[in-house]
C-alpha positions as CSV (number, residue, x, y, z in Angstrom):
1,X,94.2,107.5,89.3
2,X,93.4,110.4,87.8
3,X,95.8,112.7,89.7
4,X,98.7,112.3,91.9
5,X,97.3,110.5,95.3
6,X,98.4,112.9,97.8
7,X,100.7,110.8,100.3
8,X,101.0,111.0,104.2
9,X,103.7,109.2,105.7
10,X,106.3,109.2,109.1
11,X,106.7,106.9,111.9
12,X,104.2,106.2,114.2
13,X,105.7,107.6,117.1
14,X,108.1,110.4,117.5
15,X,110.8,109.0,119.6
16,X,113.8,111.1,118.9
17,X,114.9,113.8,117.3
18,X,117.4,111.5,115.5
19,X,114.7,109.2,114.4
20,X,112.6,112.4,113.3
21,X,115.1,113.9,111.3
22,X,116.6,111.0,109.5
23,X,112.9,109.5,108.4
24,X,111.8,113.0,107.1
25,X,115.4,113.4,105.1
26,X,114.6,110.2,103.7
27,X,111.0,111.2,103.0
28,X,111.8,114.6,100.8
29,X,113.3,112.4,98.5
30,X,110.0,110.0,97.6
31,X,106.7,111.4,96.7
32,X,105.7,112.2,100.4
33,X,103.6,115.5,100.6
34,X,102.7,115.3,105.0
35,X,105.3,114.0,107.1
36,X,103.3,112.2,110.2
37,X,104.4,111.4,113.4
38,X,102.2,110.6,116.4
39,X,103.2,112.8,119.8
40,X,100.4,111.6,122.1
41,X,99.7,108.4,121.7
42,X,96.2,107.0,122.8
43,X,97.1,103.7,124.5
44,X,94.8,100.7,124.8
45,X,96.6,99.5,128.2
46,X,98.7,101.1,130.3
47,X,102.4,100.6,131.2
48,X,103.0,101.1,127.0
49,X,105.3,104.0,125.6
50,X,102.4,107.1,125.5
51,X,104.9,109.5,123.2
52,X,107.4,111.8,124.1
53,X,104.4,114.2,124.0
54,X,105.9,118.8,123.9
55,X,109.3,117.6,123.0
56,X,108.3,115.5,120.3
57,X,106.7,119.1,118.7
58,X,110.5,120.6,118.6
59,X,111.8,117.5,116.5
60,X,108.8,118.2,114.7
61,X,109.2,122.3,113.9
62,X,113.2,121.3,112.9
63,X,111.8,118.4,110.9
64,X,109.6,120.9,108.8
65,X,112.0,123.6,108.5
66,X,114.9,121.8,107.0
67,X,112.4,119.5,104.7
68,X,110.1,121.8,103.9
69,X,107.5,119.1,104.4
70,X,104.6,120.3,106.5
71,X,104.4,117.7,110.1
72,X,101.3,116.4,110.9
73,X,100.3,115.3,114.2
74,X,97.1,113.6,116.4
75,X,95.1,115.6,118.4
76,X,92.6,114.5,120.8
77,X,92.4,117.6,123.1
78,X,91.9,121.1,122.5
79,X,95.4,121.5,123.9
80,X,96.8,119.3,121.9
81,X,95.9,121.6,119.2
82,X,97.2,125.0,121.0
83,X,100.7,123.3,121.6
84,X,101.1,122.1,118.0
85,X,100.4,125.8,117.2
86,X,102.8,127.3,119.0
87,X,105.6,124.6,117.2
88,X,103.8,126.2,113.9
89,X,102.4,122.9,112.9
90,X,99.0,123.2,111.8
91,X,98.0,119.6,110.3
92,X,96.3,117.4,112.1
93,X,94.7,114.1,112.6
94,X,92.1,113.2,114.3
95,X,92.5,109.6,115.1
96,X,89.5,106.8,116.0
97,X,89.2,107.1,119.4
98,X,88.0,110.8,119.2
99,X,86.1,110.2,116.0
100,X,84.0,107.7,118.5
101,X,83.2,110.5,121.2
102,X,81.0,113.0,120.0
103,X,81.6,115.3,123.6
104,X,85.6,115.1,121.8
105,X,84.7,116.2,118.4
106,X,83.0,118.7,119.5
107,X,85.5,120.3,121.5
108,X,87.9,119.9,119.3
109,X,85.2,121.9,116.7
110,X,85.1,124.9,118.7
111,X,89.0,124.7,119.1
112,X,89.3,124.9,115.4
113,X,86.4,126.9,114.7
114,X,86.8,129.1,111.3
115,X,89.9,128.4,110.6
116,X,91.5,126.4,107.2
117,X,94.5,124.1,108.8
118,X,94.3,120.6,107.1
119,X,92.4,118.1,109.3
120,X,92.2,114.4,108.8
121,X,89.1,112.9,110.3
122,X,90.1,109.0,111.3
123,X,87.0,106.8,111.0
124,X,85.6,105.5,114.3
125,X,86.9,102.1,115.6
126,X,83.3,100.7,115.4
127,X,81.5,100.1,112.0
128,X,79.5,103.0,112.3
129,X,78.8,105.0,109.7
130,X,76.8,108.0,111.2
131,X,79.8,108.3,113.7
132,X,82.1,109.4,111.3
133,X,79.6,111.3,109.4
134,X,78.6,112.6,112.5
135,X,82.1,113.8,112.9
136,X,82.8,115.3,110.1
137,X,79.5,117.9,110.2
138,X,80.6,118.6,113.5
139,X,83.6,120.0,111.9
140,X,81.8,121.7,109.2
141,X,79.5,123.3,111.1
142,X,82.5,125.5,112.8
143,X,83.8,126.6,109.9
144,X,86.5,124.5,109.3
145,X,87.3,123.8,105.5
146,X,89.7,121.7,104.6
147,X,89.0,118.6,106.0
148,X,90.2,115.2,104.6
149,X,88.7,111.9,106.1
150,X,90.8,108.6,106.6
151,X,89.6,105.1,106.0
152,X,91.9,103.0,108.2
153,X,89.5,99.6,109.2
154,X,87.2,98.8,111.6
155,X,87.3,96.4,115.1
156,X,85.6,93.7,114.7
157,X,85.1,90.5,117.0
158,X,87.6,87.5,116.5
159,X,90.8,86.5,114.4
160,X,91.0,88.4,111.0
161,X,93.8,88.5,108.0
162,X,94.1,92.4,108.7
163,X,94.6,94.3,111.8
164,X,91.3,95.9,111.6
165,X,88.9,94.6,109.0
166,X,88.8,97.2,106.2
167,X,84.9,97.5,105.4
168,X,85.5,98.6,102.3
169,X,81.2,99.3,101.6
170,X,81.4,101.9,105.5
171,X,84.4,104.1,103.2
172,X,82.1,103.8,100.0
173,X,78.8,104.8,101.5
174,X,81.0,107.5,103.5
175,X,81.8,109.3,100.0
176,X,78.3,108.9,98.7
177,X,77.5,110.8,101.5
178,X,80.6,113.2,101.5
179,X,81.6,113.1,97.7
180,X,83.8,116.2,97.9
181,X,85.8,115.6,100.9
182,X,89.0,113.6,99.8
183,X,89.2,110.3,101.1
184,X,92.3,108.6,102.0
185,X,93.6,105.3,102.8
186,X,95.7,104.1,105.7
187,X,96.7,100.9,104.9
188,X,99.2,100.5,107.9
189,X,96.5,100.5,109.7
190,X,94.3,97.9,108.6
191,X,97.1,95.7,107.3
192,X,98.6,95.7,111.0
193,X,101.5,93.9,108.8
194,X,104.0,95.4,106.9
195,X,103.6,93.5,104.5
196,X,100.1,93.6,104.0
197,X,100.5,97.4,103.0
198,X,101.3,97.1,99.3
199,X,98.3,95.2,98.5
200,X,96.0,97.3,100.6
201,X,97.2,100.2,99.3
202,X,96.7,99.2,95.4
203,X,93.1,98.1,96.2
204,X,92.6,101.8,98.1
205,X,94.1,103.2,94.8
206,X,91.9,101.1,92.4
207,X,89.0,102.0,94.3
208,X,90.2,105.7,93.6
209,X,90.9,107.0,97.0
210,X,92.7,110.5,97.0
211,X,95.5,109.6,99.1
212,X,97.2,107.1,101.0
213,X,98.7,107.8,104.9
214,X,101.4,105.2,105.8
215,X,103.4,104.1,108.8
216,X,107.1,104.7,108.1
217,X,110.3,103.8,110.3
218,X,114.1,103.9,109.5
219,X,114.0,101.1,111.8
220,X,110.6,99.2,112.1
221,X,111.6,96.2,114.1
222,X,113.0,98.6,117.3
223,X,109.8,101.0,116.9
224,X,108.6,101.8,120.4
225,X,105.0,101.2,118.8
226,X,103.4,99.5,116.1
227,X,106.7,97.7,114.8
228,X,105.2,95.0,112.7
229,X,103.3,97.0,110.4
230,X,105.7,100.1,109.8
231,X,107.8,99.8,106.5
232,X,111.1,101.7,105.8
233,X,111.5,104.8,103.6
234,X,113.1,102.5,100.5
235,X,110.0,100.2,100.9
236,X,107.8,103.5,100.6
237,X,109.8,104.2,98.0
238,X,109.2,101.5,96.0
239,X,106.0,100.7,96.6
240,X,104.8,104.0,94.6
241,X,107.0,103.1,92.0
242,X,105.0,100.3,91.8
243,X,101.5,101.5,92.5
244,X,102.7,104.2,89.4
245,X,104.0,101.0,87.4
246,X,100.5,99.3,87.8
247,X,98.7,102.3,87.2
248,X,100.1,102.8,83.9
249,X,99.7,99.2,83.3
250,X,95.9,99.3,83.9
251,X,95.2,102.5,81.5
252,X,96.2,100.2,78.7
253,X,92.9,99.5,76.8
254,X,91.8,95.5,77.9
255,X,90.3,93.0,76.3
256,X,89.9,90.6,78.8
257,X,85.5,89.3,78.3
258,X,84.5,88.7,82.3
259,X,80.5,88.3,81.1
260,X,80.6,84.2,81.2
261,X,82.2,84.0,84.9
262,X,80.6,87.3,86.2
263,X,77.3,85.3,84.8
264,X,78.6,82.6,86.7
265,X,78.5,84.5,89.9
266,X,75.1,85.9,89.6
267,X,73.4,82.7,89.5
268,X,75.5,81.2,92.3
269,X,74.6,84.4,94.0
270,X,71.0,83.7,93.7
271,X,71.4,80.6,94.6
272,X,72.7,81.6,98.0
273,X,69.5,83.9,98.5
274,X,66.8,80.9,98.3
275,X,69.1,78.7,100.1
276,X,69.1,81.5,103.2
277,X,65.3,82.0,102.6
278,X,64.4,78.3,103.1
279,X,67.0,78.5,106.2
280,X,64.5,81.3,108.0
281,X,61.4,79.6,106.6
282,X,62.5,76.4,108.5
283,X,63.7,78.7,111.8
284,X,60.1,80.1,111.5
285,X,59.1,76.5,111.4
286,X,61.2,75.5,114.8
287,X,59.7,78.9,116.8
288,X,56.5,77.1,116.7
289,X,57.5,74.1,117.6
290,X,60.0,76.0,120.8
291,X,56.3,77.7,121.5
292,X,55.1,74.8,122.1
293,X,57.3,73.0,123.9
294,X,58.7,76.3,125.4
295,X,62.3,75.8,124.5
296,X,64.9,78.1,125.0
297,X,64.8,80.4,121.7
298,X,68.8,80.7,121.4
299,X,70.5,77.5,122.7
300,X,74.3,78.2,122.9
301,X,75.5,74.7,122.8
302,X,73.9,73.5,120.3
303,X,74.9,76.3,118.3
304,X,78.6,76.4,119.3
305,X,78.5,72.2,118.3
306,X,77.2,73.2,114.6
307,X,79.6,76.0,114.6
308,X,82.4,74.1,115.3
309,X,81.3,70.9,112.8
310,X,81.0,74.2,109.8
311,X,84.5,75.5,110.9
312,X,85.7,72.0,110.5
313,X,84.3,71.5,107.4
314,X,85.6,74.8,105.9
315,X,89.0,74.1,107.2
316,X,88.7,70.9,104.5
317,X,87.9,73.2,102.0
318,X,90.3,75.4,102.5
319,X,87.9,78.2,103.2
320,X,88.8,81.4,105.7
321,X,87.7,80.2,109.2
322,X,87.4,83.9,110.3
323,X,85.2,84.6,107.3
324,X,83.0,81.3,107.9
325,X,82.5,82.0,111.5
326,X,81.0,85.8,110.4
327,X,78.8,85.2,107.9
328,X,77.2,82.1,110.0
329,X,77.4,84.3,113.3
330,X,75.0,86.9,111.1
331,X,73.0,84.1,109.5
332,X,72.3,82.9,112.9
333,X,71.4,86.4,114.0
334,X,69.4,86.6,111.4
335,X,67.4,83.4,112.4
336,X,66.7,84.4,116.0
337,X,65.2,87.3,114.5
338,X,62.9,85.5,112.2
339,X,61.9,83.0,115.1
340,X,61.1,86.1,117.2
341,X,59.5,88.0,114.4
342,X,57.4,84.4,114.2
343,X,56.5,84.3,118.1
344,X,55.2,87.9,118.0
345,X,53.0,87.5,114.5
């Protein structure tokens, strides 16, 4: 880190005026620069607790006043923003749902057109890079100036270590695209686990994001949403004493020589790549031999029968099933493609 990471953290939800005050208190006292807290939350299902929604803003406006902090809150509605500005808050968040509707973004453009409040753009919940890109112009293009985007994970299909898998190229190929916007890490988000957080924020910080935006709770385990991946004020606390610790650590000159197994990896690495090219010239092989028999291109049980013997297999060697059942999902993609590619030369 060159400079102080600029940090964003509150609860999830506001769901009291007590809870708001005491978790803001506690913030002033650690490096936090935003305090957060969600009013309207975006459920998934129905029947959930949806935020305590114009109240919430009142907690928010004494919350500011006595901390000095500015609050930050979601918006996904041009009314959401008009409300927050008449409880003088004026930072926002934009979160991944909206991000994903173009027809939202761009309402919520012409709501802030010309104007310089802080706005956090959310990536979208699908690994789609123009959507977020997409976005952020929209943005851009009405004037608005300070805009800061957030990396917090992608959905993706099946069982995976974090909440949502972080797709750590997406956020790198986002600032390539966007090198002057700041780019900040929630790692509450993609951790889905408290406990997860620490390490996702030190790789975020290594990787040099500007910022980090965390979940935080006085009282995680009776949050009324997202509980298991909220941490409390002392655990922000310490964990940038300890992202600052490692920091200084890592500006100490090294000496460590990673040539031999760096090396090491190339070669298995290409390795890999002529392996997978004799895979598709033999599924180039078996689409002439389906043409003539006129097979079924994709045969689901047979695939789901190799699938299963590969996850078995990695289980013995202790590999990730999750990250096994990807990479041979996209190989197999990858092959059905090549077999049609074959039966259209």
């Amino acid at each position: 880190m060159t400079k102080k990471p600029l940090i964003v953290a509150g609860p999830c939800s506001a769901e009291s005026r007590e809870q708001i005050l005491e978790t803001a208190q506690a913030l002033k006292d650690t490096a936090c620069d935003i305090f957060r807290a969600g009013v309207w939350k975006a459920r998934t299902r129905p029947g959930t607790f949806e935020g305590a929604g114009e109240e919430a803003l009142c907690w928010l406006q004494e919350a500011q006043a006595v901390t000095s902090l500015p609050a930050a809150v979601e918006v996904a509605l041009p009314k959401h923003v008009e409300l927050a500005l008449k409880y003088d808050i004026k930072t926002f968040w934009i979160g991944a749902r909206t991000t994903s509707n173009p027809f939202a973004m761009q309402q919520l453009a012409d709501c802030l057109r010309n104007t310089d409040y802080h706005i956090f753009v959310k990536n979208p919940c699908s690994p789609d890079l123009d959507l977020w890109l997409g976005a952020i112009e929209r943005l851009q293009l009405a004037g608005v100036g300070n805009i800061s985007a957030v990396h917090r994970g992608f959905h993706c299909y099946g069982h995976n270590v974090c909440r949502n898998t972080p797709l750590w190229q997406i956020a790198l190929d986002f600032h390539h695209e966007f090198p002057d916007i700041p780019l900040i890490c929630d790692p509450s988000h993609i951790a889905g686990k408290a406990k997860l957080v620490p390490l996702i924020s030190l790789i975020a910080l290594q990787q040099r994001y500007d910022g980090l935006m965390i979940e935080v709770h006085p009282n995680p385990e009776k949050a009324k949403s997202d509980a298991q991946q909220q941490i409390t004020p002392e655990q922000l606390k310490q964990l940038l004493a300890n992202l600052q610790h490692f920091e200084s650590e890592s500006t100490a000159t090294s000496t460590a020589d990673f040539s031999e197994a760096r090396s090491k990896i190339d070669e298995i690495d290409q390795q890999l790549l002529t392996l997978i090219d004799q895979r598709m010239q033999v599924s180039r092989q078996i689409a002439l031999q389906k043409k003539e028999t006129k097979e079924s291109l994709f045969q689901p049980d047979r695939y789901l029968r190799h699938l299963e013997s590969l996850l078995n297999y990695a289980e013995q060697m202790q590999l990730s099933s999750h990250f096994i059942a990807q990479l041979f999902a996209q190989i197999h993609d990858e092959s059905l493609l090549c077999q049609i590619d074959e039966l259209l030369a």
